[in-house]
C-alpha positions in Angstrom: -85.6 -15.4 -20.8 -88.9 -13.6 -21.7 -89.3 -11.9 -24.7 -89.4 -7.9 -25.3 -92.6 -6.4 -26.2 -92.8 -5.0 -29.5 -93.3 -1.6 -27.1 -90.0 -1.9 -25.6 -88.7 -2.4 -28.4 -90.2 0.4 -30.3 -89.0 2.5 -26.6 -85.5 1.2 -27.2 -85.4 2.5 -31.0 -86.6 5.8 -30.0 -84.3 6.2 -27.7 -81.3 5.2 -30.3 -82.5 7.8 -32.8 -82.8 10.3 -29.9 -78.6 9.4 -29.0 -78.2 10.8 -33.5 -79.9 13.6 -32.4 -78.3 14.9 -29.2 -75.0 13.4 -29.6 -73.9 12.5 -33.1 -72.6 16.0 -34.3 -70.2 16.0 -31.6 -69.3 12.3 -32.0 -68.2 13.0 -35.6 -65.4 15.2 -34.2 -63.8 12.6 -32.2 -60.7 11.3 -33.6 -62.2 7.5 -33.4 -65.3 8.5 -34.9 -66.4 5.3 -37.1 -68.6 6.3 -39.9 -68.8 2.3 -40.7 -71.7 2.5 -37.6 -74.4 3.1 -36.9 -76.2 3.6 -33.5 -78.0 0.4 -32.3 -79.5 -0.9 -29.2 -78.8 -4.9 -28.7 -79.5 -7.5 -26.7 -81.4 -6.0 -24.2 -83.3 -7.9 -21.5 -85.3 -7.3 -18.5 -83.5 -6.4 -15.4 -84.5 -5.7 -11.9 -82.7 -2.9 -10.0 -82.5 -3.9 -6.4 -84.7 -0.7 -5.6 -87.5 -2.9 -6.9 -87.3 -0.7 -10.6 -88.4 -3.0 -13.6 -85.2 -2.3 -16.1 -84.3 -3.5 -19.4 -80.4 -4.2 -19.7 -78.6 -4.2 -23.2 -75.8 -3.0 -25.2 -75.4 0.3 -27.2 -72.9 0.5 -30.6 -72.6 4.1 -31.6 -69.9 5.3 -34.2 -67.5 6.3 -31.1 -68.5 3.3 -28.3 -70.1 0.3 -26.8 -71.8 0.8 -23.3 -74.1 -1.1 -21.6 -77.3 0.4 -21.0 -80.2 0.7 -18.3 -83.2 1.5 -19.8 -85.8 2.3 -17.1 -89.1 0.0 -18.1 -91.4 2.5 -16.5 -92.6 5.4 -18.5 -93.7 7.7 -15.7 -90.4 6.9 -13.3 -89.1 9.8 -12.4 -86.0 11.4 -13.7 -83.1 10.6 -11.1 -82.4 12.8 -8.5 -78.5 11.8 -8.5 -76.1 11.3 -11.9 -74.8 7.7 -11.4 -76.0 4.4 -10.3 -74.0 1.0 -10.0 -75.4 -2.4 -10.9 -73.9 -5.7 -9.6 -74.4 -8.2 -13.0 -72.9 -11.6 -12.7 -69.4 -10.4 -13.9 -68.9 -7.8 -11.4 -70.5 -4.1 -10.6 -70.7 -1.9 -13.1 -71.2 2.1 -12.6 -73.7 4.2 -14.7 -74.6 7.4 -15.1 -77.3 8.8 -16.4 -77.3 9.9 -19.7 -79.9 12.9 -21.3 -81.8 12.2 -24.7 -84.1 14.7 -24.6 -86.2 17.3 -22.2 -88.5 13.8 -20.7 -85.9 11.0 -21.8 -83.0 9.4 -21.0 -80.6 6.1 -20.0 -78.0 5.2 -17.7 -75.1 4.2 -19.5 -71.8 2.4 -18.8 -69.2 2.8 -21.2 -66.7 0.3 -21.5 -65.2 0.7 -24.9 -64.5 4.4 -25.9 -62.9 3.7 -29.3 -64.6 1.7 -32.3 -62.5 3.0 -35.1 -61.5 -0.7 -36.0 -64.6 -2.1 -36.3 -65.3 -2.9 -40.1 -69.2 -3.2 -40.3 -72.6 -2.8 -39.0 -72.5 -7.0 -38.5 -69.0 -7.2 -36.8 -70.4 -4.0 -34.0 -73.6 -6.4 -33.1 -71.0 -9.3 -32.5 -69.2 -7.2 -30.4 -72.2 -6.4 -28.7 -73.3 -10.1 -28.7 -69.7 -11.1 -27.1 -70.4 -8.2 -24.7 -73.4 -9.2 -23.2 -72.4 -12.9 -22.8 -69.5 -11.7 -20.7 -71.2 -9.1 -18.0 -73.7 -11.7 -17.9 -71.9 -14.3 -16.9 -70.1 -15.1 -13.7 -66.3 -14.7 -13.8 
Protein backbone atom coordinates (compact mmCIF):
# COMPACT_ATOMS: atom_id res chain seq x y z
CA UNK A 1 0.00 0.00 0.00
CA UNK A 2 1.33 3.45 -1.18
CA UNK A 3 1.74 6.09 1.02
CA UNK A 4 -0.56 9.46 1.29
CA UNK A 5 0.92 12.59 0.17
CA UNK A 6 1.50 15.07 2.73
CA UNK A 7 -1.37 16.93 0.31
CA UNK A 8 -3.91 14.42 0.99
CA UNK A 9 -3.26 14.48 4.05
CA UNK A 10 -3.29 18.20 4.65
CA UNK A 11 -7.01 17.72 2.26
CA UNK A 12 -8.09 15.13 4.74
CA UNK A 13 -7.48 17.56 7.90
CA UNK A 14 -9.26 20.25 6.22
CA UNK A 15 -11.96 18.53 5.59
CA UNK A 16 -12.10 17.23 9.50
CA UNK A 17 -12.05 20.74 10.77
CA UNK A 18 -14.59 21.74 8.15
CA UNK A 19 -17.04 18.52 9.82
CA UNK A 20 -16.42 21.16 13.65
CA UNK A 21 -17.61 23.73 11.68
CA UNK A 22 -20.80 22.66 9.99
CA UNK A 23 -21.81 19.95 12.18
CA UNK A 24 -20.41 20.03 15.75
CA UNK A 25 -23.01 22.48 17.30
CA UNK A 26 -25.74 20.23 16.47
CA UNK A 27 -23.75 17.07 17.46
CA UNK A 28 -23.40 18.47 20.96
CA UNK A 29 -27.15 18.11 21.34
CA UNK A 30 -27.39 14.53 20.70
CA UNK A 31 -27.97 12.46 23.64
CA UNK A 32 -24.61 10.27 22.76
CA UNK A 33 -22.63 13.21 22.21
CA UNK A 34 -18.95 12.22 23.52
CA UNK A 35 -17.04 15.25 24.57
CA UNK A 36 -13.97 12.54 25.26
CA UNK A 37 -13.57 12.99 21.03
CA UNK A 38 -12.51 14.57 18.91
CA UNK A 39 -13.01 14.58 15.10
CA UNK A 40 -10.27 12.63 13.21
CA UNK A 41 -9.80 11.15 9.86
CA UNK A 42 -7.88 7.53 9.93
CA UNK A 43 -6.56 5.17 8.04
CA UNK A 44 -7.32 6.39 4.82
CA UNK A 45 -6.00 4.82 1.53
CA UNK A 46 -6.32 5.15 -2.02
CA UNK A 47 -9.37 3.78 -3.61
CA UNK A 48 -10.63 3.39 -7.07
CA UNK A 49 -14.41 3.90 -7.67
CA UNK A 50 -15.33 1.61 -10.59
CA UNK A 51 -16.39 4.89 -12.58
CA UNK A 52 -12.61 5.12 -12.98
CA UNK A 53 -12.59 8.13 -9.92
CA UNK A 54 -9.21 8.13 -7.98
CA UNK A 55 -10.62 8.00 -4.11
CA UNK A 56 -9.09 7.89 -0.86
CA UNK A 57 -11.03 5.48 1.67
CA UNK A 58 -10.79 5.88 5.50
CA UNK A 59 -12.48 6.12 8.73
CA UNK A 60 -14.02 9.23 10.47
CA UNK A 61 -14.34 9.45 14.69
CA UNK A 62 -16.47 12.33 15.52
CA UNK A 63 -17.88 12.92 19.19
CA UNK A 64 -21.39 11.27 17.91
CA UNK A 65 -19.93 8.38 15.20
CA UNK A 66 -17.66 6.34 13.14
CA UNK A 67 -18.28 6.25 9.29
CA UNK A 68 -16.28 5.28 6.68
CA UNK A 69 -15.41 7.85 4.24
CA UNK A 70 -14.85 8.59 0.41
CA UNK A 71 -12.89 11.34 -0.10
CA UNK A 72 -12.83 12.16 -3.80
CA UNK A 73 -8.81 12.60 -4.81
CA UNK A 74 -9.62 15.02 -7.52
CA UNK A 75 -9.92 18.59 -6.64
CA UNK A 76 -11.78 19.84 -9.68
CA UNK A 77 -14.41 16.62 -9.72
CA UNK A 78 -17.48 17.83 -9.86
CA UNK A 79 -20.05 17.92 -7.07
CA UNK A 80 -22.39 14.77 -7.49
CA UNK A 81 -25.38 15.07 -9.34
CA UNK A 82 -27.16 12.34 -7.11
CA UNK A 83 -27.03 12.05 -2.91
CA UNK A 84 -25.72 8.41 -2.42
CA UNK A 85 -23.29 6.04 -3.93
CA UNK A 86 -22.45 2.34 -2.96
CA UNK A 87 -19.05 0.85 -2.90
CA UNK A 88 -18.45 -2.99 -2.99
CA UNK A 89 -15.09 -3.31 -0.39
CA UNK A 90 -13.98 -6.76 0.32
CA UNK A 91 -16.47 -7.26 3.31
CA UNK A 92 -19.54 -6.42 1.40
CA UNK A 93 -21.21 -3.07 -0.32
CA UNK A 94 -21.46 -0.31 1.54
CA UNK A 95 -23.91 2.74 0.79
CA UNK A 96 -22.80 6.48 0.96
CA UNK A 97 -24.13 9.55 0.71
CA UNK A 98 -22.79 12.53 0.23
CA UNK A 99 -22.12 14.59 2.88
CA UNK A 100 -21.74 18.89 2.60
CA UNK A 101 -18.70 20.65 4.39
CA UNK A 102 -18.84 23.69 2.87
CA UNK A 103 -20.14 25.80 -0.40
CA UNK A 104 -17.03 23.75 -2.81
CA UNK A 105 -16.46 20.68 -0.32
CA UNK A 106 -17.57 17.69 0.76
CA UNK A 107 -17.37 13.55 1.38
CA UNK A 108 -19.42 10.65 1.02
CA UNK A 109 -19.93 8.99 4.13
CA UNK A 110 -21.17 5.68 5.52
CA UNK A 111 -22.08 5.64 8.94
CA UNK A 112 -21.96 2.51 10.65
CA UNK A 113 -21.76 3.37 14.35
CA UNK A 114 -24.18 6.23 15.43
CA UNK A 115 -23.36 6.13 19.10
CA UNK A 116 -19.76 6.71 20.75
CA UNK A 117 -20.77 7.66 24.22
CA UNK A 118 -18.64 4.66 25.56
CA UNK A 119 -15.66 5.40 24.15
CA UNK A 120 -13.10 6.56 26.87
CA UNK A 121 -10.33 8.48 24.86
CA UNK A 122 -8.96 9.97 21.91
CA UNK A 123 -6.48 6.52 21.69
CA UNK A 124 -9.31 3.92 22.24
CA UNK A 125 -11.67 5.98 19.05
CA UNK A 126 -8.39 5.44 16.59
CA UNK A 127 -8.46 1.69 17.68
CA UNK A 128 -11.88 1.57 16.88
CA UNK A 129 -11.11 3.00 13.75
CA UNK A 130 -8.03 0.79 13.29
CA UNK A 131 -10.38 -2.42 13.99
CA UNK A 132 -12.82 -0.82 11.53
CA UNK A 133 -10.84 -0.57 8.61
CA UNK A 134 -9.21 -4.12 8.98
CA UNK A 135 -12.77 -5.52 8.88
CA UNK A 136 -14.46 -3.72 5.61
CA UNK A 137 -11.24 -4.39 4.13
CA UNK A 138 -11.12 -7.76 4.47
CA UNK A 139 -13.11 -10.51 2.88
CA UNK A 140 -15.71 -12.10 5.11
Amino acid sequence: MQALTADQYARLRQLAEAWNRYHLKAAKREPHFNPRLGVDALCFQRHRIEDGCRGLLGALVTPVSLSLVLVIDEVTAPRPLTGDLTLALPSGRYPFMFETLGEADGWWRCELLDDLSDVGSLQKGSRLAQQLMERVMTSA
